[in-house]
SEKEMI-182270 format. One record per residue: residue in three letters; y, x, z negated of N, C-alpha, C, CB in turn. Coordinates in steps of 0.2 Angstrom, whole numbers, plus 5000, padded with zeros to 4 digits. Atoms other than C-alpha are relative to their C-alpha. Glycine has a CB too. Layout:
N
alaYXZYXZYXZYXZ
...
//
This chain:
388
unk500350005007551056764735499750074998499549945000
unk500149945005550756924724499650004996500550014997
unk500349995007549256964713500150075001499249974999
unk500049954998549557124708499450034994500650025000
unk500749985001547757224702500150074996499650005009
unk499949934998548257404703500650024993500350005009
unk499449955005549357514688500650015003499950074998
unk499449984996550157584704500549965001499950035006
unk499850044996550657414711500449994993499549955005
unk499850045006551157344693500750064999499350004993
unk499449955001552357514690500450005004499850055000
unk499650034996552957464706500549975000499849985001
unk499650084997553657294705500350014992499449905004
unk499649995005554157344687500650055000499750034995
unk499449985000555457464691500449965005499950065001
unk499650054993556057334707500449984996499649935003
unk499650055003556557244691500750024996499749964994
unk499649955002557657384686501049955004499750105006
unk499350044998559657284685500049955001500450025004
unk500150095002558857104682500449994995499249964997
unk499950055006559757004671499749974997500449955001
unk500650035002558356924668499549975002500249974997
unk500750024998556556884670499749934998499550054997
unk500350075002555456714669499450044996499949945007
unk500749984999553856764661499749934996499850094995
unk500650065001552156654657499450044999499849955007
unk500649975001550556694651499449945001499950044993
unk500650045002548756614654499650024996499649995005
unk500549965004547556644640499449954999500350024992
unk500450045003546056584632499650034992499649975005
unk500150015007545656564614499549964996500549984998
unk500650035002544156464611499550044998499749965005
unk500449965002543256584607499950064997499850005003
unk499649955001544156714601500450004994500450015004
unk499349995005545256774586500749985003500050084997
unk499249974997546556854596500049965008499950115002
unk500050034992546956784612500050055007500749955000
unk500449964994545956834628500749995004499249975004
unk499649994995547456884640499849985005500250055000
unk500250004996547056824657500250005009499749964999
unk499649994993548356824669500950014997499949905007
unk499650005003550156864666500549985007500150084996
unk499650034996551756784677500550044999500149944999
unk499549995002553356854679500449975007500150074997
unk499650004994554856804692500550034998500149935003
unk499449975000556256914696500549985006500050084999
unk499450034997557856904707499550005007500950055000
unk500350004995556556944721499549975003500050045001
unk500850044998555156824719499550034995499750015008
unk500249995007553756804707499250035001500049924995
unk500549954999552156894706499649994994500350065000
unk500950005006550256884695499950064999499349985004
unk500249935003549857004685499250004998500450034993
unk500750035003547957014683499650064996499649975007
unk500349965004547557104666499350024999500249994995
unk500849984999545657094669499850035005499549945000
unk499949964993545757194684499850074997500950005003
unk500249935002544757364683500550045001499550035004
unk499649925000545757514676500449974999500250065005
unk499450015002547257424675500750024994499949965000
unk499549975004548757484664500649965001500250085003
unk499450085001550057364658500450024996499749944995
unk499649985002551157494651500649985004499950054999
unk499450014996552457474664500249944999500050015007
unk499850085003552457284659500350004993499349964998
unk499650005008552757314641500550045000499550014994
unk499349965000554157444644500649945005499950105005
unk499650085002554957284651500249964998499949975000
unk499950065003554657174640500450024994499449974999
unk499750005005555557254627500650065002499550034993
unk499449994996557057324639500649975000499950005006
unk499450055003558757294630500349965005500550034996
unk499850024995559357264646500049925003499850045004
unk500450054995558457124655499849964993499350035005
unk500350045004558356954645499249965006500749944999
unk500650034997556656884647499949964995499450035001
unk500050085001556456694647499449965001500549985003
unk500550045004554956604640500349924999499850054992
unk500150085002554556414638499749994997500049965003
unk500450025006553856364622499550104999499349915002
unk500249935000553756564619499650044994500450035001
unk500349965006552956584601499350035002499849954995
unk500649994998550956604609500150095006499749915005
unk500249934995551456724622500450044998500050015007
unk499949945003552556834613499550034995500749984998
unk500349985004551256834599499350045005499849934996
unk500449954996549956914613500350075003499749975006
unk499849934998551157034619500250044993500649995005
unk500049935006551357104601499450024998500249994992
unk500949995001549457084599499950075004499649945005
unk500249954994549157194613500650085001499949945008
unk499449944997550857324615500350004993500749985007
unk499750025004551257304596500750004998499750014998
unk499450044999553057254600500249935003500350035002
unk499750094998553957084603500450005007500749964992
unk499449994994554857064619500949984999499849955007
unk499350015006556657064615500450035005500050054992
unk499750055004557957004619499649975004500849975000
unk500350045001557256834620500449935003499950014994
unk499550075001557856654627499349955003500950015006
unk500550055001556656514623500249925005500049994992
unk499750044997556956374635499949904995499850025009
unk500150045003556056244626500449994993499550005000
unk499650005007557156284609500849985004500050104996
unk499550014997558756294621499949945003500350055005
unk500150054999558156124628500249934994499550015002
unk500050055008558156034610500850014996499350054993
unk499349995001559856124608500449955002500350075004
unk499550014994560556054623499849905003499750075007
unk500250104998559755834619499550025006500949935005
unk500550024997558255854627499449964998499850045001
unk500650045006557255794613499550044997499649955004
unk500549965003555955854602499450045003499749964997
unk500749975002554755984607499850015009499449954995
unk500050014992555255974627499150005003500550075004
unk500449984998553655984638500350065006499749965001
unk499549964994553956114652500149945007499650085002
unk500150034992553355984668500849934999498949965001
unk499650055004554655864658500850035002499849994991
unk499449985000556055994658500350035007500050054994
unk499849994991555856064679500049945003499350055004
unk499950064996555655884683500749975000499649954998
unk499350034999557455854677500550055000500249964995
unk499649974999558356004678499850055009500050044993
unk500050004993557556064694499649965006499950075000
unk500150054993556955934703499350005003500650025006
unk500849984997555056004704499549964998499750084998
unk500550055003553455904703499350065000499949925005
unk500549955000552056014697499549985000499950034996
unk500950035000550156004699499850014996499450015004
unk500350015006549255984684499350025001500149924997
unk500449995001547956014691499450044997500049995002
unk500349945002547256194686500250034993500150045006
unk499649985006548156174668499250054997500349914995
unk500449985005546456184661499450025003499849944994
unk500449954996545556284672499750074995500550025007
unk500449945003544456444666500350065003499149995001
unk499649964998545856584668499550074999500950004996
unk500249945000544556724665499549995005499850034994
unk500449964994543456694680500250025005499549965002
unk499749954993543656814695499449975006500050114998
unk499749994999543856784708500749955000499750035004
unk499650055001545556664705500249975007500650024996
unk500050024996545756544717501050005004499649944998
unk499349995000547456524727500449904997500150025011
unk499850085005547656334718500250014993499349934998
unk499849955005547656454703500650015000499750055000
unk499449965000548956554708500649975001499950045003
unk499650064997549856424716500449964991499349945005
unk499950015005550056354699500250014993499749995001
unk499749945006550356504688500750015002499550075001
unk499350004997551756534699500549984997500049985005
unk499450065001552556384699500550004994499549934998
unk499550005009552856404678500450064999499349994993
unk499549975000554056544682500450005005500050044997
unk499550014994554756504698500449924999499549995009
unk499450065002555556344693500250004991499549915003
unk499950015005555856404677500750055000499550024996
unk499349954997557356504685500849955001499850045010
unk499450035001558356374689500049934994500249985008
unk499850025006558056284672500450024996499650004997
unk499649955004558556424663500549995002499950075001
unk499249984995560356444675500349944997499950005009
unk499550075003560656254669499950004995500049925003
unk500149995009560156264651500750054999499250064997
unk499549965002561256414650500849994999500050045004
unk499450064998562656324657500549964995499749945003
unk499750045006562756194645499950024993499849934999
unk499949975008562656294630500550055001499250044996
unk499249985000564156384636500449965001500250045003
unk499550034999564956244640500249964991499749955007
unk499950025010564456174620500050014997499749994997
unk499949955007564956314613499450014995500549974995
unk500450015005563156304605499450085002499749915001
unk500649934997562356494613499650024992500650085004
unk500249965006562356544594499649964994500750034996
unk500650035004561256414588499450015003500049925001
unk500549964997560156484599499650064999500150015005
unk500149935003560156644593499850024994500650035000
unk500450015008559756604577499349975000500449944994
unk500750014999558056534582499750055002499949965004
unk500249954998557856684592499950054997500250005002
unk500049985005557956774579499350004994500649984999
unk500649995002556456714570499350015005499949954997
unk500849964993555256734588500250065000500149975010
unk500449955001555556904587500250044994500150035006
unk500249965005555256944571499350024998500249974994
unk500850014999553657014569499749974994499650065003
unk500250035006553456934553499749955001500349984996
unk500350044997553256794563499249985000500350015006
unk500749984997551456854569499650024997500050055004
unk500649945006550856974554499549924996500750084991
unk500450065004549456854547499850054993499149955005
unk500049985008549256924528499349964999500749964995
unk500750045001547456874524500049994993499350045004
unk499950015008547756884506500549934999500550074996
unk499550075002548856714509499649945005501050015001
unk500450054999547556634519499849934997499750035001
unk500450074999546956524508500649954998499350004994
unk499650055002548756434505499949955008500750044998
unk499950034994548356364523499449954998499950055008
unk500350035002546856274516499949914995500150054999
unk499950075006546856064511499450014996500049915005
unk500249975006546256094492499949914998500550064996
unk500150065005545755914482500250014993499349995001
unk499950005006546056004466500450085000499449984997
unk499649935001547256164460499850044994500849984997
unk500049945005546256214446499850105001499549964995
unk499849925000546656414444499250045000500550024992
unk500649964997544956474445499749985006499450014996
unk500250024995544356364459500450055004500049925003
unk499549964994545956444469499750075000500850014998
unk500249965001545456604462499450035005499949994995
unk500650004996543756614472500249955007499349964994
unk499750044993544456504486500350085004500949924998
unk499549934997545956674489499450035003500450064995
unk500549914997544456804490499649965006499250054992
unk500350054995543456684501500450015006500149924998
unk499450034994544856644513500250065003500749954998
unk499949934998545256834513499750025002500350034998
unk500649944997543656894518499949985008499249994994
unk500050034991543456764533500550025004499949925002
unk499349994996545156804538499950075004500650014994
unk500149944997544656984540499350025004500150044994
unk500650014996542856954545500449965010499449944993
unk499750054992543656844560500450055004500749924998
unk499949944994544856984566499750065001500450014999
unk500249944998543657114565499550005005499850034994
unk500650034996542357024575500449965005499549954996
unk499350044993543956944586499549945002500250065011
unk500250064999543056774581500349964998499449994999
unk499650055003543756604578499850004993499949945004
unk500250005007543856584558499349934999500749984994
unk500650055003542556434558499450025004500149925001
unk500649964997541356544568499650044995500250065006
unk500349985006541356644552499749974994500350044999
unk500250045005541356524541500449934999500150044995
unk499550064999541856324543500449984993499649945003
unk499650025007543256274530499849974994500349975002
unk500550035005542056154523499650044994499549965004
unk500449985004540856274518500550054997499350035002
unk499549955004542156394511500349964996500550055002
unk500150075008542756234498499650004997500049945001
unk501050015008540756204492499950084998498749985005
unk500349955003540556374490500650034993500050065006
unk499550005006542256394481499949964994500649995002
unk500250025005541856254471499349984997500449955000
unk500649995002540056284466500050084996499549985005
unk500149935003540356484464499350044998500350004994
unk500950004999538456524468500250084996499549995011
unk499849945000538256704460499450045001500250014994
unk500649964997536456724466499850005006499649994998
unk500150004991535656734485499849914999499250075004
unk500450085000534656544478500549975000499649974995
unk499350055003536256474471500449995007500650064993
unk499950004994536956524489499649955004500050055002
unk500450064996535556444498500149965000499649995000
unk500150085001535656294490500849965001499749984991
unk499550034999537356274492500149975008500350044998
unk499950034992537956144507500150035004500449955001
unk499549974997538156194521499750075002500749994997
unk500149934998537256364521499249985000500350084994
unk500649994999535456424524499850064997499950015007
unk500449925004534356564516500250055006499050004998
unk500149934994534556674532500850014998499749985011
unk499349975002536456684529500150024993500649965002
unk500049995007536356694510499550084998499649934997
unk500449965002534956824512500350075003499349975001
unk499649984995536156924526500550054998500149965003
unk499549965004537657034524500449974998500350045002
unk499550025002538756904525499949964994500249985005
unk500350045006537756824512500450044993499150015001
unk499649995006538256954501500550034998499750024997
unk498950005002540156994504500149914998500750015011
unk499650065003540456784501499750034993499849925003
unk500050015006539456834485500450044994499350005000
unk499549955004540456974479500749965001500150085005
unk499550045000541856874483500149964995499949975004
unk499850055006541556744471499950044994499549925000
unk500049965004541056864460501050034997499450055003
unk499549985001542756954461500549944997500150035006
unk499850075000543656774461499849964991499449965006
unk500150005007542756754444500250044996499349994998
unk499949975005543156904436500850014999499550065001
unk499449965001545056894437500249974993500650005005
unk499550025006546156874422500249954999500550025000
unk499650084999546556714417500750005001499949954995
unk499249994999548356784416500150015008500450074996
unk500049974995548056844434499849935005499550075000
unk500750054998547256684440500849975004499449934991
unk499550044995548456604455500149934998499850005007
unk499950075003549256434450500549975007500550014990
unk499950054995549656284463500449954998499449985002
unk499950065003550756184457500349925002500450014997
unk500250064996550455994460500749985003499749944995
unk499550024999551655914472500349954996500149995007
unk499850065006552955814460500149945006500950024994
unk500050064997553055644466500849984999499549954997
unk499350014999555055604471500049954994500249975008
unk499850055005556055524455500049935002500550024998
unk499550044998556355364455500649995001500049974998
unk499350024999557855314465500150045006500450014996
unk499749964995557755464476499649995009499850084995
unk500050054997556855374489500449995006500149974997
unk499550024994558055284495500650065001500449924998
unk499649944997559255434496499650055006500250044995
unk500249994994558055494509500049975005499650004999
unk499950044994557955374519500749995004499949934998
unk499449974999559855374518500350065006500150024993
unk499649934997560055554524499550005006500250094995
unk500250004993558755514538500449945004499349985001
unk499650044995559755374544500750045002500249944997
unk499749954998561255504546499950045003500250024998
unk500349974998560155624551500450005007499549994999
unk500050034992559755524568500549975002499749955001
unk499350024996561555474569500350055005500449994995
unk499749945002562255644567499650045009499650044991
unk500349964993560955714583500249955004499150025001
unk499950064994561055564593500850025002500049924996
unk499450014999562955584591500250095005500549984992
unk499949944999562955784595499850015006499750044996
unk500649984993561455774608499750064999500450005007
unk500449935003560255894598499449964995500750054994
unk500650015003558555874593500049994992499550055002
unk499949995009558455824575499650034997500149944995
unk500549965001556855934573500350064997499650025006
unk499749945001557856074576500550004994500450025007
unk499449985005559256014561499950024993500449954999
unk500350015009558155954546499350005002500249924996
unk500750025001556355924542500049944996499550054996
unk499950065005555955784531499950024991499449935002
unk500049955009555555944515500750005000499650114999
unk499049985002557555974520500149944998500750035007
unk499850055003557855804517499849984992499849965003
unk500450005006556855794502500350034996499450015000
unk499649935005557755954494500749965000500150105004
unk499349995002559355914498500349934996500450025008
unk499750075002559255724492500050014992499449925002
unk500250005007558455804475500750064997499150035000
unk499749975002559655954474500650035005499650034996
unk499649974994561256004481500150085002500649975000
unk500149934997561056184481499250015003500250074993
unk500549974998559556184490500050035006499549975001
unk500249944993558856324502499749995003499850064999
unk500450024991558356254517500550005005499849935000
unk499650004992559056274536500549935000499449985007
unk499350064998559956104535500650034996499849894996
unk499449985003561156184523500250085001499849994992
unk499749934997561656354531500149995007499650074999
unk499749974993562556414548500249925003499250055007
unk499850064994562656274562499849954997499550005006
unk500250055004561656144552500249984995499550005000
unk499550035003562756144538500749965003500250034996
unk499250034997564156114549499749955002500450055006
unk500250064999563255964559499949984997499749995002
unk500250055004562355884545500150034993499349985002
unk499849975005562555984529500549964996500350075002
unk499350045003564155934524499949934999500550015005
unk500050094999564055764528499549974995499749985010
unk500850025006562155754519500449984992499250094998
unk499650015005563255794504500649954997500250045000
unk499650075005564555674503499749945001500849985003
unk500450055001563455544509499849994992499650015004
unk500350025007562555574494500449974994499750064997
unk499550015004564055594483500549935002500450064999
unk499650054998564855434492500850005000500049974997
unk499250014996566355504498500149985006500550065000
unk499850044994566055434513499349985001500450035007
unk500550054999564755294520499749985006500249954999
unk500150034992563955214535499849935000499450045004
unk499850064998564255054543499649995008500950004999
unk500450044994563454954559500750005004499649934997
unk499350004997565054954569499850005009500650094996
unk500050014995565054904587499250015002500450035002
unk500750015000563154894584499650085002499949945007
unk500349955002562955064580500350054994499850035004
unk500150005006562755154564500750105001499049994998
unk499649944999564455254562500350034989500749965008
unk499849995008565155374545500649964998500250094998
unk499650015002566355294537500550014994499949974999
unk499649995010567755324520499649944997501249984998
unk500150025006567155294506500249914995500450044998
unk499850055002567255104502500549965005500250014995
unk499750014995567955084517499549955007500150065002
unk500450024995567154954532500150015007499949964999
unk499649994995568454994547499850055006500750024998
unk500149924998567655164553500550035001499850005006
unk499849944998568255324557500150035007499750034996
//
């Protein structure tokens, strides 16, 4: 077992990896208390065994890590890898690249929705893990060896997941469904949070154009106040009170006070009077300029049951393929595509038109049907009950 502490040692066992095919990596973090996510232990396993990286470690240097991780050479393989690719741009601001997601390649490959990992080494390699130091406190030193033991684990038996995943996505002809997922993890678009669009993350009661107005500048200011102060956003300000404040628009320090939810000591403070400039700003835009929300319409009559429709093919359609139906449609793609057929969503390009696409379409248009047939639910012609 391997913690390594030391730059020298780390620069080390990084060049070892020199003519891998490919790496397992893992991260421990924690985020409770943080904007950005506290780094606290890093994992990797190469052809020669796996090794702890321990970024809180005095002096340490983690370059040799991140000239790794974005080494065209060497695929590095992640399970459920959105979170810790997002710390490694955080911190090295690049993505690790190339990329292979085992939990995405699992949903490829009939695993089901949203794999867990102890779910996916239990059946592809036959490991039983301890659970027990999941939620352990990865930034106290000195880590125990149940710790490490444990950290380990999640790229040593992620080696021979990988090997059988790979497998059957060559055997499925399905590698380039993969690749197209992969494809959005390392974009760093992915990652960049835009604080000017913050407040569309927001559940709103009402759309009118000046509440929103004063809501944006609001939402954008804690956005930036949160990462400048690398604090969770309801540290700076809970959601709730950024709604009363949006919809009251206090414009004085009293008007603030009184508002729910706040105190004179923060009203009378700094932050007191960036929210107040805020609403101020919020109030003074244009009404031509004034952001507009427009209500979600409520599905026509009729359209409905054509939803339900292309979710029952849906779940046929994966079932029959052996492919997460997460990964094909959503139920907005259903929704679009029952309402229009040129819509621009994932179910209707690349791979997913070809599995379900197509098919959504004539369903709709009824050139072909489905039927109950040997007591499951198969496509049929068009006026047709015999199957296909």
């Amino acid at each position: 077992m391997t913690l390594i502490t030391t730059t020298e040692d780390l620069d080390a066992f990084c060049r070892s990896l020199a003519g891998a095919d490919y790496i397992t990596v893992d991260t421990e973090f924690l985020r409770e208390k943080t904007y950005w996510p506290q780094l606290c232990l890093v994992q990797v396993g190469g052809p020669d065994g796996a090794v702890a990286i321990d970024p809180l470690a005095e002096g340490i240097d983690l370059a040799p890590l991140f000239r790794v991780m974005v080494d065209p050479a060497i695929l590095k393989v992640f399970h459920a890898a959105r979170q810790d690719v997002e710390i490694f741009w955080h911190l090295s601001g690049q993505i690790p690249h190339p990329l292979f997601d085992t939990q995405v390649a699992a949903m490829v490959c009939g695993f089901g929705e949203s794999v867990g990992y102890e779910t996916l080494v239990t059946k592809l390699a036959g490991a039983r893990i301890d659970k027990s130091s999941r939620f352990t406190d990865w930034s106290h030193r000195p880590l125990t060896e149940r710790q490490l033991t444990y950290a380990l684990s999640d790229v040593i038996h992620l080696r021979p997941a990988y090997e059988k995943l790979k497998r059957r996505l060559v055997r499925s002809g399905r590698a380039h469904w993969l690749e197209e997922e992969m494809a959005v993890l390392t974009d760093p678009a992915t990652y960049q949070v835009d604080p000017d669009s913050s407040w569309l993350r927001l559940k709103v009661r009402t759309n009118k154009p000046r509440f929103m107005a004063v809501l944006k500048e609001l939402a954008a200011w804690r956005e930036r106040e949160a990462q400048r102060r690398d604090l969770p956003r309801s540290r700076v300000l809970r959601d709730e009170a950024l709604l009363e404040i949006a919809a009251h628009a206090p414009t004085s320090v009293d008007d603030l006070a009184r508002t729910r939810g706040m105190g004179r000591g923060f009203a009378e403070g700094r932050q007191g009077a960036d929210v107040l400039a805020c609403v101020q700003k919020g109030l003074d835009v244009p009404e031509a300029d004034l952001p507009r929300v427009e209500p979600r319409e409520e599905p026509p009559p009729g359209l409905q049951p054509v939803v339900e429709l292309l979710r029952v093919l849906l779940k046929m359609k994966c079932e029959e393929n052996n492919v997460a139906s997460k990964l094909v449609a959503s139920a907005a793609d259903l929704e679009a595509i029952a309402a229009d057929d040129e819509a621009q969503v994932p179910a209707m390009h690349g791979w997913r038109r070809e599995l379900f696409g197509e098919d959504a379409l004539a369903l709709k248009h009824g050139r072909i049907g489905l039927a109950v047939l040997d007591r499951r639910v198969r496509i049929v012609p068009a006026g047709d009950g015999t199957g296909s």
